[in-house]
C-alpha positions in Angstrom: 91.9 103.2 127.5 91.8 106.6 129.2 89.5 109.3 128.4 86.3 111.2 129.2 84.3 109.8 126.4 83.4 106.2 126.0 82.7 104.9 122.6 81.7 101.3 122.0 82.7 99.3 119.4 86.4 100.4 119.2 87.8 98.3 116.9 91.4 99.0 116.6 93.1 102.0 118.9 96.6 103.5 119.8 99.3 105.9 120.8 100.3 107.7 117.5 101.6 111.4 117.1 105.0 112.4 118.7 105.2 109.8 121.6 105.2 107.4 118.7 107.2 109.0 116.7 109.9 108.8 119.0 110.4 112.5 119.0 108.1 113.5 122.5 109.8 115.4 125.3 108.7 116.2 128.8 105.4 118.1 128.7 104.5 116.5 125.6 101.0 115.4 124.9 99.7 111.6 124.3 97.9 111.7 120.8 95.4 108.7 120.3 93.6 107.5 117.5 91.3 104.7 116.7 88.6 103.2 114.9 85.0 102.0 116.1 82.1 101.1 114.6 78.8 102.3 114.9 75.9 99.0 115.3 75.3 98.3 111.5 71.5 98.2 112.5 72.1 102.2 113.0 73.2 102.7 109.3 69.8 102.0 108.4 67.7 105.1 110.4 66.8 108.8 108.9 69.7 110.1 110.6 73.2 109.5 110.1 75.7 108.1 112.5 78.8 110.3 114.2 81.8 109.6 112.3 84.3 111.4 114.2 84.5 111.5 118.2 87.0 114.0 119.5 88.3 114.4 123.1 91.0 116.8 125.0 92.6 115.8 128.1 93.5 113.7 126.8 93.8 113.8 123.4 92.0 111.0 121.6 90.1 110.8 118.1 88.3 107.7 116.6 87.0 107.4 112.8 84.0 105.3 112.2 85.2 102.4 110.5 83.9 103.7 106.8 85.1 106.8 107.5 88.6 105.7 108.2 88.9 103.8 105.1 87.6 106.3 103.0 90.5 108.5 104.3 93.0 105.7 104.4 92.3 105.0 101.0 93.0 108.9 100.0 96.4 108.4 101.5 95.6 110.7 104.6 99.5 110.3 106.5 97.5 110.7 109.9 95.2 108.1 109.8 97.2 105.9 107.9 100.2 105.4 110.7 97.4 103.6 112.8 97.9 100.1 111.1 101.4 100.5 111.0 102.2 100.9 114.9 104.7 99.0 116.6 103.0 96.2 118.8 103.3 98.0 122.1 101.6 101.4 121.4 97.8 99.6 120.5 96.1 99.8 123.6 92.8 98.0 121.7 93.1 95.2 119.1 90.5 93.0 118.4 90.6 90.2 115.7 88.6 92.6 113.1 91.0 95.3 114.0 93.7 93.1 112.7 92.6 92.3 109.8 92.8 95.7 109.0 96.6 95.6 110.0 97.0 92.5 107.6 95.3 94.3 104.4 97.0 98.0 104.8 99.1 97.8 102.1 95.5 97.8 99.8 95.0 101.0 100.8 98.0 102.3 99.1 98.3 103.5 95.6 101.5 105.4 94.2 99.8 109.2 92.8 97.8 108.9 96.5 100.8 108.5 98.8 103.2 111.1 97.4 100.2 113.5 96.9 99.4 113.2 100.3 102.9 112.9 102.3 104.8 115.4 99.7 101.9 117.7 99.9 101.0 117.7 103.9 104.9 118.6 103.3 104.2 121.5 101.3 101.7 123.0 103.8 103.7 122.7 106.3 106.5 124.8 104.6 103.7 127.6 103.6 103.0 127.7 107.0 106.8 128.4 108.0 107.2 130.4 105.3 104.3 132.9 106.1 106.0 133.7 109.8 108.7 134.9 108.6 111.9 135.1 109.7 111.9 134.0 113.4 111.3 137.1 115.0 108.2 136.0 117.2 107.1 135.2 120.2 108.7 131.9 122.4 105.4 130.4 121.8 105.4 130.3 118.1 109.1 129.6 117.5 107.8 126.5 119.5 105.2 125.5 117.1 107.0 126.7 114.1 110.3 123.8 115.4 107.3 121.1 115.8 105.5 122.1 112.4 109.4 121.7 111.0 109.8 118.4 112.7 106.6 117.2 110.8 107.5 118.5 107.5 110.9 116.2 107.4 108.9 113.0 108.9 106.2 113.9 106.2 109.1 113.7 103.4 110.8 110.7 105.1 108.0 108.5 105.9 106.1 109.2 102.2 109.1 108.4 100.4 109.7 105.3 102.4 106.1 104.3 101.5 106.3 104.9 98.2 109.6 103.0 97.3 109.4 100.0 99.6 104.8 99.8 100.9 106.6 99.6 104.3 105.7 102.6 107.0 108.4 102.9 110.2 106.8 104.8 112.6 109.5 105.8 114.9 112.4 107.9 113.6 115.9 106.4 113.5 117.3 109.8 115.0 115.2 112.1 116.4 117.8 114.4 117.8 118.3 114.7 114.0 114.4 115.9 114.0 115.0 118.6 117.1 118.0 119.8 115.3 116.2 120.8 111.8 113.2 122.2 113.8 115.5 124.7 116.1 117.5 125.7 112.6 113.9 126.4 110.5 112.8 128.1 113.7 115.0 130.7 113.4 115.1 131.0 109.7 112.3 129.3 107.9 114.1 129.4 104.1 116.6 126.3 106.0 113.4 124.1 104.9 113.3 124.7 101.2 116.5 122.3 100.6 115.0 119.6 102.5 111.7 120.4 100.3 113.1 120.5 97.5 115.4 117.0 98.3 112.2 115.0 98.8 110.5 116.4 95.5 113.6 115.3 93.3 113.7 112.1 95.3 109.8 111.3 94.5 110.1 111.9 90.8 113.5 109.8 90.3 112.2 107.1 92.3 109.9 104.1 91.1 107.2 103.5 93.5 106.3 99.7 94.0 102.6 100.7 94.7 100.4 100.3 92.4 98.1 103.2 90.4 95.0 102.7 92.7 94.5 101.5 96.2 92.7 97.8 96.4 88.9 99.2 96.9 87.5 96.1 96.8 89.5 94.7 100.0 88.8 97.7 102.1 85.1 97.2 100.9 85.4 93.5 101.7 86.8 94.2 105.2 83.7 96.9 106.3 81.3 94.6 105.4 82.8 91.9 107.3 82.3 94.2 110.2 79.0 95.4 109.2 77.9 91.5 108.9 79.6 90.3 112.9 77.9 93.6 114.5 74.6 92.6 112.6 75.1 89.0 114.1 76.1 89.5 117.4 73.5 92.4 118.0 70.5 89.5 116.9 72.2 87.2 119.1 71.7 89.7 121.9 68.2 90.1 120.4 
């Protein structure tokens, strides 16, 4: 994988962001995000391990194992597309890293999910709202069309989650996506329909997720790494 930081023990890594999403265009950037995890004999010192590693140029962040579940498990949208990926955008899986793939849906919980999709939603619309009404510069009528972009993935993909546990990455129609983002760009009140859609659909639909994530399989899984780093780090011993 690309970049100017190397970081061992990557356990699971891909292309997410727009170029996933199905809605980059030329000039675009290529957003990556994995997992690693630090050597479990590490957890045991005075100081405590990095949990984040963050790069530019290209743009690339990885979650220590732990601290990816304890976001996954809070319903965070962002880290939370990285187990759902279609095959072809992981650039790093590895047979722990899969396991991860094949327990995401114990991450999920019902209250978690819309919280976190509806309500990344809501910031995003608070955000349009406070620039007005599109008299700005060319550079922020650019941001304010992608922050509008995200706001209707947000709604879509967190209502999908809720009512069926699946995640689809990639939009169905992502002129659809450009369209809405151009129209909120010049007037930011076009968003508060498709706001206020997405809250009504949330609270007449039942969710098929349970009240509260599985803990005890995302506990399961980190020890299972902590336990094969442990191992193959004495057999190197």
């Amino acid at each position: 994988m690309p970049s100017r930081l190397a970081v061992p023990g990557v356990l699971l890594s891909g292309i997410v962001g727009s170029t996933a999403y199905g809605l980059a265009r030329p000039g675009s950037d290529v957003d990556r995000l994995g997992i690693y995890a630090v050597p479990t004999e590490q957890l045991h010192g005075l100081h405590r391990p990095t949990e984040s590693h963050v790069t530019t140029g290209p743009d690339r962040t990885l979650h220590e194992a732990a601290k990816w579940c304890r976001l996954a498990l809070g319903g965070n949208p962002t880290v939370m597309e990285l187990v759902w990926l279609p095959p072809e955008l992981y650039e790093v899986r590895t047979p722990l890293g899969n396991e991860l793939i094949d327990i995401r849906r114990s991450f999920l919980s019902a209250t978690r999910v819309r919280d976190a999709y509806l309500g990344y939603a809501t910031q995003q619309f608070r955000r349009l709202e406070n620039r007005g009404d599109g008299s700005f510069s060319a550079d922020t009528r650019k941001r304010t069309a992608k922050h509008a972009r995200h706001l209707k993935r947000l709604c879509h993909q967190g209502l999908e989650l809720y009512t069926t546990g699946h995640l689809t990455i990639r939009v169905t129609d992502p002129q659809e996506y450009h369209d809405f983002g151009e129209q909120v760009a010049a007037d930011s009140s076009a968003a508060r329909p498709l706001l206020a859609e997405y809250e009504a659909a949330f609270n007449e639909n039942r969710s098929v997720l349970p009240d509260q994530p599985d803990e005890a399989a995302a506990e399961a899984w980190l020890r299972r790494v902590r336990a094969h780093l442990y191992t193959e780090a004495a057999k190197r011993a």
